[in-house]
Each structure stands twice: as C-alpha cells, then as structure tokens.
C-alpha positions as CSV (number, residue, x, y, z in Angstrom):
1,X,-48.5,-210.1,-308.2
2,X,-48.5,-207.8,-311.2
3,X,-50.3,-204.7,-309.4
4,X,-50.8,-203.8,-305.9
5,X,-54.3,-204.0,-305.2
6,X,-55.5,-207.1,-303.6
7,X,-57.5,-209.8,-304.8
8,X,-60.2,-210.9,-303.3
9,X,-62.7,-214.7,-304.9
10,X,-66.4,-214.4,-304.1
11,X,-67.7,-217.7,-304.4
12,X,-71.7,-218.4,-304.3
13,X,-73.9,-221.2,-304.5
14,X,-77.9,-219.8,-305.0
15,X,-80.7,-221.5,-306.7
16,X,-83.5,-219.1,-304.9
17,X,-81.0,-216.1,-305.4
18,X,-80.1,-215.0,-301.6
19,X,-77.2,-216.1,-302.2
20,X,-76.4,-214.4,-305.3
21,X,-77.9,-211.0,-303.8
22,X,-75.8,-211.2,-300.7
23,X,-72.4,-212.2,-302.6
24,X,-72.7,-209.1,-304.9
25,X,-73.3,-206.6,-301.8
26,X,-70.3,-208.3,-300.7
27,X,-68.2,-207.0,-304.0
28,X,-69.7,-204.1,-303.6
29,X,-67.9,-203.6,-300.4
30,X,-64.9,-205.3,-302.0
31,X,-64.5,-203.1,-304.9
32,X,-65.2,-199.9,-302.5
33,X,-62.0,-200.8,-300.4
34,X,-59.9,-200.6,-303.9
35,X,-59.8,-204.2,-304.0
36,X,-59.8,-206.2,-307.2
37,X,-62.8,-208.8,-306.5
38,X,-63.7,-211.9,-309.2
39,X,-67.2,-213.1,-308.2
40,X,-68.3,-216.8,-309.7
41,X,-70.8,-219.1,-309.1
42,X,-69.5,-222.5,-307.4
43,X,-70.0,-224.4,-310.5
44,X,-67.6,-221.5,-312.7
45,X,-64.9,-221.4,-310.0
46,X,-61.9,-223.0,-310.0
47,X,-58.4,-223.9,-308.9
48,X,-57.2,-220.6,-311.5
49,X,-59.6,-218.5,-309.5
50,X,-57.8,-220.0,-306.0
51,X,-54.4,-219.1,-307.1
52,X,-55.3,-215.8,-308.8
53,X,-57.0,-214.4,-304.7
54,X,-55.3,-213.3,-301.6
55,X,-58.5,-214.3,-299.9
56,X,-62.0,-216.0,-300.5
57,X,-65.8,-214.9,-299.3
58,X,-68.2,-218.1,-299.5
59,X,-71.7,-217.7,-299.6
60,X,-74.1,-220.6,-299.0
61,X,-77.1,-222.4,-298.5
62,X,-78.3,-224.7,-296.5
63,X,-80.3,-227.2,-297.5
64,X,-81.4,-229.8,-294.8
65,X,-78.7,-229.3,-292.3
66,X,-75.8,-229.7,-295.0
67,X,-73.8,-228.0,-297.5
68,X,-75.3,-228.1,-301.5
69,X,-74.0,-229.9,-303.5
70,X,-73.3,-227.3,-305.9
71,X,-70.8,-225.9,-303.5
72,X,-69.9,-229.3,-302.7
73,X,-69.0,-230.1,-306.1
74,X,-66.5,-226.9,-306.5
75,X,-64.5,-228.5,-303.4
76,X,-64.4,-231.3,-305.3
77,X,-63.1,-229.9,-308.5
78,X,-60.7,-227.5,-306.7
79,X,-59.2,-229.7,-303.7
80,X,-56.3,-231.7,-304.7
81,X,-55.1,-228.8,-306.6
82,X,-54.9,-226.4,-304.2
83,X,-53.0,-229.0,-302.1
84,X,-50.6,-229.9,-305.2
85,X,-49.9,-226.4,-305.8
86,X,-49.7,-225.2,-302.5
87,X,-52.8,-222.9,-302.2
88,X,-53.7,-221.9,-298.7
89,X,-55.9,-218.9,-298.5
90,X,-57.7,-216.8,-295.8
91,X,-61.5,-217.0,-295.8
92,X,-65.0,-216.4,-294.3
93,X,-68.0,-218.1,-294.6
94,X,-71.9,-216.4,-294.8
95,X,-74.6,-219.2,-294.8
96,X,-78.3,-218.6,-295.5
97,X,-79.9,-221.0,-293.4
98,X,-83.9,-222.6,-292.2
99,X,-82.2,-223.5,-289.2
100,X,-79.7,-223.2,-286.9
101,X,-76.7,-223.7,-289.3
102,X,-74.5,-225.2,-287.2
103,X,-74.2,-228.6,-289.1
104,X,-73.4,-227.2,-292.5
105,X,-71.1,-224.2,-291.0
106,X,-69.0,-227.4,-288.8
107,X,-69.0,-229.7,-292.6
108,X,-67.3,-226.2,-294.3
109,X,-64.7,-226.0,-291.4
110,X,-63.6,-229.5,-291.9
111,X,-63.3,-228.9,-295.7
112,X,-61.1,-226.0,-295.0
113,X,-59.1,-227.5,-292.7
114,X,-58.0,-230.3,-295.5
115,X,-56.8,-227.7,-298.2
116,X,-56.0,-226.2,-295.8
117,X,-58.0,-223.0,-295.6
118,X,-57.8,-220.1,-292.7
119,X,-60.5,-218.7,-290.6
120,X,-60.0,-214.9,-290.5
121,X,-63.5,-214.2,-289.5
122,X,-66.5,-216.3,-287.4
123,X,-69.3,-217.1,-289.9
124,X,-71.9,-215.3,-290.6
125,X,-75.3,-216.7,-290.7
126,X,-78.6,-215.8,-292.3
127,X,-82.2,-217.4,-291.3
128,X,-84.4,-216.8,-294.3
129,X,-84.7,-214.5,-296.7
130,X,-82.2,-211.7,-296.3
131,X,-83.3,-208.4,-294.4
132,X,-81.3,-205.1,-295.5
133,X,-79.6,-205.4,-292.0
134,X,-77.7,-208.9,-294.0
135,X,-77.4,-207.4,-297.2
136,X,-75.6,-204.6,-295.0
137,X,-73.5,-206.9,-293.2
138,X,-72.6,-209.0,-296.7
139,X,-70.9,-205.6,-298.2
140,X,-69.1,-204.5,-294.8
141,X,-67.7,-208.1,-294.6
142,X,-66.9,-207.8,-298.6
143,X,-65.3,-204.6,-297.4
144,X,-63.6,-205.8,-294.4
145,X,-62.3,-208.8,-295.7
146,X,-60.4,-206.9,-299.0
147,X,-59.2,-203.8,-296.5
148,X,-57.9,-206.8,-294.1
149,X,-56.0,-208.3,-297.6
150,X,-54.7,-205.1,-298.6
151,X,-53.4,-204.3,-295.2
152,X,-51.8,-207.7,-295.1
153,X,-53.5,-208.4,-291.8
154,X,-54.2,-212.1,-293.0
C-alpha cells in the first residue's frame, strides 16, 4: 500500500434510505480516525473495492427474515474473486431490521465464512427507523473499525 492510512469499504444496501443514512455516519467516524474510507452502494461495489480495503462495514436490511437481494447480488458478483485472488478481509455487519434479525444476520455469517471473511465485531442491529442513539453507534463503529485497521489490531 502506497500511503499509510488505512482503508476502510462501506458497503450499503437501502431502498427506504436507513441504510444509506447510517452507512454515511459510519464514514463519518471513518474519515475522523484518519482513515481513507470508499463508501458504495451494493450494486456499485466490487471485487476492485475488496482488494483496494483493509476492512469492510456492511449495512443492511432486512426484508422478511432474509438478506435483499441487492446485497445478495454484490456477493454474487464479488465471491469467486475474492477467493481466486485471495481476498480475506475483517468485517462487521449493522442490519436494520422489523424483527428479530437473527435469520438474515446467521445467512451473512455463512456468506462470510465461504470468502472467507472475519468477524472483528458482533453485529449490530437496528429495529425500525434509526434513533440518533444508532446513527451514534453507526459513526463510533465507522470509527472503531478504521482506528482498529490502522492499529493493525485485525
């Protein structure tokens, strides 16, 4: 790596726009730790985007007890890739959820375990809308999670 700052991939899914709110508070942290964060939608991201990072943020839906399959579809694209090139990468996982989350928080686990993917942090999980209290927990894990690469802790 050219510089010494880390990098840090936010990756969202959001058709209602939690999502999208929750991912940018999270580069907000990112950015404040001295990080260098790229933030895409699922359907922009890429295998490019997995070997640029250090580390990747997810943030998620729920829709009926499973994953979207917008984010779905960027596991698709970016899978056999990352296992041809070698790509393993620490993550964490925030889900906004209408229920319980468990089902579509156990599907991501399994899809990280086949690139294979690290758990650095348990998920973090939103019922509803998002409250300032999850908008303030979205930056500090954005925060966390780049001062945690740049430490080298992962």
């Amino acid at each position: 790596m050219a510089d010494s700052k880390a990098h840090l991939l936010i990756v969202y899914h959001s058709q209602s726009g939690r999502n999208a709110r929750l991912a940018y508070r999270a580069r907000e942290g990112g950015l404040e730790s001295g990080a260098q964060v790229r933030l895409r939608r699922a359907a922009e991201a890429g295998t490019r985007d997995l070997q640029w990072c250090q580390g990747l943020l997810l943030f998620t839906p729920e829709y009926a007890g499973y994953l979207p399959g917008g984010i779905k579809e960027f596991f698709d694209r970016t899978l056999y890739p990352c296992i041809d090139h070698g790509i393993t990468r620490p993550y964490g996982l925030f889900l906004c959820s209408g229920n319980d989350g468990s089902n579509a928080i156990a599907q991501w686990q399994r899809i990280a375990r086949a690139y294979p993917f690290k758990e650095v942090c348990e998920p973090t999980l939103c019922h509803g809308s998002p409250t300032k209290e999850h908008l303030q927990w979205a930056r500090e894990l954005g925060e966390a999670f780049a001062t945690g690469l740049q430490m080298g802790v992962y």
